[in-house]
N, C-alpha and C positions, 0 to 999 in steps of 0.2 A: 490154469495155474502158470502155463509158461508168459501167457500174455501178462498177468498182474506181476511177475517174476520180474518182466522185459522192461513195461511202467516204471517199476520201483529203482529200477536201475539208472535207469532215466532218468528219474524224479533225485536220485543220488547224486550222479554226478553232475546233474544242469547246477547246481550252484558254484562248484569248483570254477566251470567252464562259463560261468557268470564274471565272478571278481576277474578270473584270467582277460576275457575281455573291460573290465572295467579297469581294470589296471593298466590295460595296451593302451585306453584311450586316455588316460590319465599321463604315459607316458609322451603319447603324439600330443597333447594339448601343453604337455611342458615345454615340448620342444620350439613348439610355436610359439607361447611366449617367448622364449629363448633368444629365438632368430626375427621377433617384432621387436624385442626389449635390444636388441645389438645394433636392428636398422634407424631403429629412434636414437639411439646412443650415437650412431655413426652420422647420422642427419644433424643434431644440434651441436656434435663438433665439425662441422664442415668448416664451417668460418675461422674456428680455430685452426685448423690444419692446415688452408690456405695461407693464412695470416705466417705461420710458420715456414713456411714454405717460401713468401717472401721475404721472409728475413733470415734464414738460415740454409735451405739448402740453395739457392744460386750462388752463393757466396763459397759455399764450397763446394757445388759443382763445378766452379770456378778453375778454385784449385786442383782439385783430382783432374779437369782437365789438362792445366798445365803441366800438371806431372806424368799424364798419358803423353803429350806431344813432348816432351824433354824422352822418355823412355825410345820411344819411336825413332827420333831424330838419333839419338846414337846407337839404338841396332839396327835401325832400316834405313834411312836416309831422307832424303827432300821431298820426292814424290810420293814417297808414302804419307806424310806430314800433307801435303797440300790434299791427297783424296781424303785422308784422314779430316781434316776441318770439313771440308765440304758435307761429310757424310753428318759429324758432330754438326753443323751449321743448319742443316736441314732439322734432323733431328729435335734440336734444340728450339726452332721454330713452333716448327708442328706440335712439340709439347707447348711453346706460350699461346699459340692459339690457343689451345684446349682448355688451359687454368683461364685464361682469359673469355672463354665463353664459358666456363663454367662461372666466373665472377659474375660477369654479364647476365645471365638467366639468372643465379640464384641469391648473388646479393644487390648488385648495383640496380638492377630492374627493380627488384622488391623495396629496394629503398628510394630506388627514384617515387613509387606509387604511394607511399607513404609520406614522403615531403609531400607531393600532393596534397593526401587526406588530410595532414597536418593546414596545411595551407587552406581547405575549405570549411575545416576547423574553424578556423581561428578568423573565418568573413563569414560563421554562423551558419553553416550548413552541416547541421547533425546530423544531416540522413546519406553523408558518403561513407561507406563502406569500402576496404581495400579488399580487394581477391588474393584470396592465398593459395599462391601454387607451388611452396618451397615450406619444406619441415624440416628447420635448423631455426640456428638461434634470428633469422628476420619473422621465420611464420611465427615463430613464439612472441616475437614485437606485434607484427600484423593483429593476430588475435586477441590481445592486448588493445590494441588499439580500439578493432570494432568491439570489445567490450566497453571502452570508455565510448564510443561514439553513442552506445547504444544508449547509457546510463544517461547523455547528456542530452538527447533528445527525449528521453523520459522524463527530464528533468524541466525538459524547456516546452515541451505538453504540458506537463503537470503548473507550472509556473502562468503560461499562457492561459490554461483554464481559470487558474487561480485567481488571473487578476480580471479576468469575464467575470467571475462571480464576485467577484468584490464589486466592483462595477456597479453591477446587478441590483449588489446588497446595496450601495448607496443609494440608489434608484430608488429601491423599494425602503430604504429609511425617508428619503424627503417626503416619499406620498405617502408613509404612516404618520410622517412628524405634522405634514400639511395639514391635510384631515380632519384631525382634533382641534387645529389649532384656528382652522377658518372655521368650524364649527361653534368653539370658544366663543371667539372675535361675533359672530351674528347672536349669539345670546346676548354678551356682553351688550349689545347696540341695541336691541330690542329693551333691553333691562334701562338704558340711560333713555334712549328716546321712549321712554315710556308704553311701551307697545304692549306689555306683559301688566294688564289692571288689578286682576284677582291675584287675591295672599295665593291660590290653590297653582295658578300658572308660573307666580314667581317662583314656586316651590321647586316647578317640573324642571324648570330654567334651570335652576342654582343645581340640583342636581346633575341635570346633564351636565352643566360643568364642572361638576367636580369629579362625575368619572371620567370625562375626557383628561383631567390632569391628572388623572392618576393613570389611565391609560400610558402618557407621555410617561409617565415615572415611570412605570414598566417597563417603557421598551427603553429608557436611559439606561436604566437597572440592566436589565437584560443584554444590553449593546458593550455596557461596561465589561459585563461579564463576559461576554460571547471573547471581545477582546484579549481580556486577559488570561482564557483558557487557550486562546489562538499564539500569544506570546509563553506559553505556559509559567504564568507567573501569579495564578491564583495559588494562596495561601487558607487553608481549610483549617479549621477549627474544630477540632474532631474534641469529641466528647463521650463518655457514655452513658447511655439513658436506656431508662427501661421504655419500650415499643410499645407495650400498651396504652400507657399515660399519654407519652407524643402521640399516638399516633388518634388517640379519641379525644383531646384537645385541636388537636388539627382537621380532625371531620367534623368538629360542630362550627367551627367558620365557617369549610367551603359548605356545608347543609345551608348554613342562613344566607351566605352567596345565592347560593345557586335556586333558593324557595324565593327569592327576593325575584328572581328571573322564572319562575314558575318550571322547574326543572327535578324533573322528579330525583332525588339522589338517595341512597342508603350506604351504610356502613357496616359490614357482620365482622367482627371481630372473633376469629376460630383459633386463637393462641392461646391456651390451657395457660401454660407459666407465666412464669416472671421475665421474660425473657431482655437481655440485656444488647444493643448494639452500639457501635463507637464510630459515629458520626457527624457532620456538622449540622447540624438542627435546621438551619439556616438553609441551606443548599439542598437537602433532602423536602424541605416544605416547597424553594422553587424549584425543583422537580416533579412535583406531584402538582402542583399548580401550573406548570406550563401543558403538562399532559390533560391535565380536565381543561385546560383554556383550548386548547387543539379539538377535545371533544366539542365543546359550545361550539367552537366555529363553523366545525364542518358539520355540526350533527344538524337532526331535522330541527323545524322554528315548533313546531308544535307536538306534544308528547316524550320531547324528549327522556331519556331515562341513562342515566350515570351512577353504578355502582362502585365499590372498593369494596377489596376483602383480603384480608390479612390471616396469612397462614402462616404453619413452618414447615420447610421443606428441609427436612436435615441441618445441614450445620447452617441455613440460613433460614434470614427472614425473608417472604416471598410476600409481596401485593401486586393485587389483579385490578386495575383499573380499567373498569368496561363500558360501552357504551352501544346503543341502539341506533348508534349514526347511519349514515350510506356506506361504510366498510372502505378499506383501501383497495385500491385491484392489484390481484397478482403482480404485474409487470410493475407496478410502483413500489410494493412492498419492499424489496430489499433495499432501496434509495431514501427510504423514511429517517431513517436516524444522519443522511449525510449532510457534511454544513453546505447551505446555501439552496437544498434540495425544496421545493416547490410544490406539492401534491396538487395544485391550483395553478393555473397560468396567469386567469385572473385574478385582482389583489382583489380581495375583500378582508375588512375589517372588523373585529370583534374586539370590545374592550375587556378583554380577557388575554385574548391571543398578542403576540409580536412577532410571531412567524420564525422566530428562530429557536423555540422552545425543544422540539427533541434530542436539535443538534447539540442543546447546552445540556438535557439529561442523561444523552447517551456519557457525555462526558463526566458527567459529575456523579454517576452511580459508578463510574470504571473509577474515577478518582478514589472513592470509596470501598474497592476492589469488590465490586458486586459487576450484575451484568443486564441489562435492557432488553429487551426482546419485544414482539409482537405478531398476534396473529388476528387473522382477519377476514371473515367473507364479504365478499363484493354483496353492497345492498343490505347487510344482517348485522354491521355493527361490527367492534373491535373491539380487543384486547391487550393493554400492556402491562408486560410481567416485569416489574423490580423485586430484584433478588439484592438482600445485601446480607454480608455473613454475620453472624452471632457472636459477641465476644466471647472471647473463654476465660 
């Protein structure tokens, strides 16, 4: 009894002798603020109080001296006046030293190193940084400073990349544009110098050349656009329609596409209602066209298989366009929807594809305030999920 007596008494007073300690240390961590908060106070008025100090008190150190050496000279005399300066004379010194190497280490120096950084600035060297060894109002500039220095070599990375891929993009527009077009031009010359005899081979002719011009039209189309999502100055035409209608008028084209290329494709329709969204018709079919044109290109030449399915996922509409290709690999996946991004080193060409298709989906489903995704195993094929929301 006396031991569970002893416990409970214990078990009693350890919370008292709880907050008593939690309050000590509530009080020592006030205190420390207190005396950090006063050191910082006193560090960004340094400059000020210098600055004061030359302007106000020598001027009436001045004085009060004069009026020491007038007191002196009439209770004491000559020689006390003359050790009198000496001692003031020295004094007087040894404190200008001291304001003056305090100027010296913690303004003049600091702003000598920042005229620097400004100066290497300004001949394009974003990668100098000033050292900050003073907390008053220059390390408040310094840090200041390396935060713009830092923004502006992000800036001038980012810019520099920018115009590598554009570069890039130009490159890979003249060898899409070429392509089709020396392609063209060798029908065309077979077709006048008579080379093509049977109605059966003019036919294959005239075809190929008409998808290769509609190839070009797509990627003018596409180039147009890419541009003007890049100026942000595409103007959307939003509307609303009911999803099932659009959406199984738009899978019986790409079905007769894609059987025309012996492409197995299916369409399941799993949306019970009516269901209603407010988008541009336009922009939503080249979205879903550049994603199956991405499929044809990379997917295999034979057996291919390309589904859609259309569900609802809460307050949105959700389509799964899938395919049986080679899959993307892990380390590429997150770079799929970026502009100018490559999954290919080498160009190869598909009259479907224009190679800048996701970059322009990602955009024009976010335009649409929905969102883009993808998932994907190496070798088993891929998945892209558009989501776009429901009217209300």
């Amino acid at each position: 009894m006396s031991i569970r007596k002893e416990h409970n008494n214990r078990n009693h007073k350890d919370p008292h002798e709880f907050h008593r300690k939690i309050h000590g240390l509530h009080v020592i961590k006030h205190k420390v603020h207190h005396k950090i908060h006063e050191k910082h106070h006193k560090h960004r008025n340094e400059f000020r109080l210098c600055h004061k100090y030359l302007i106000w008190l020598r001027p009436a150190a001045l004085f009060i001296n004069i009026f020491i050496i007038y007191l002196i000279f009439k209770v004491v005399g000559v020689k006390a006046i003359t050790l009198f300066f000496a001692i003031i004379f020295t004094a007087k010194e040894i404190a200008h030293l001291y304001i003056y190497w305090r100027l010296e280490k913690r303004i003049l120096k600091p702003i000598e190193s920042l005229k620097i950084g400004v100066e290497q600035i300004s001949q394009g060297n974003y990668e100098v940084r000033v050292k900050k060894d003073v907390y008053n109002e220059i390390g408040i500039l310094i840090d200041e400073f390396n935060k713009m220095a830092e923004k502006l070599q992000q800036g001038e990375n980012l810019k520099r990349e920018y115009e590598e891929n554009r570069k890039a993009l130009i490159a890979n527009i003249s060898h899409d544009l070429k392509t089709p077009i020396t392609s063209i031009n060798g029908y065309v010359e077979a077709l006048l110098d008579g080379v093509a005899t049977s109605p059966a081979t003019v036919d294959n002719y005239l075809k190929t050349i008409r998808n290769n011009i509609e190839y070009i039209n797509r990627l003018i189309d596409d180039l147009f656009l890419f541009s003007k999502l890049d100026m942000q100055k595409l103007d959307l035409k939003f509307e609303e329609v009911s999803i099932k209608p659009f959406m199984q008028d738009m899978m019986e084209e790409f079905s007769f596409i894609l059987k025309e290329k012996n492409i197995n494709f299916s369409f399941i329709d799993k949306v019970e209602e009516n269901l209603k969204v407010n988008i541009d018709g336009k922009r939503i079919y080249q979205t879903i066209r550049n994603i199956i044109g991405n499929a044809v290109k990379y997917g295999c030449e034979k057996n291919l298989i390309i589904s859609i399915e259309l569900t609802r996922e809460e307050n949105h509409i959700r389509i799964d366009i899938s395919d049986n290709g080679p899959g993307i690999s892990e380390d590429k996946l997150p770079y799929v929807f970026d502009r100018f991004y490559r999954i290919d080193k080498e160009r190869t060409k598909d009259l479907m594809s224009t190679g800048l298709g996701l970059a322009i989906a990602k955009e024009l489903i976010e335009a649409h305030g929905g969102n883009i995704s993808v998932s994907s195993t190496f070798g088993k094929g891929s998945t892209f999920t558009l989501k776009l929301p429901i009217a209300i």
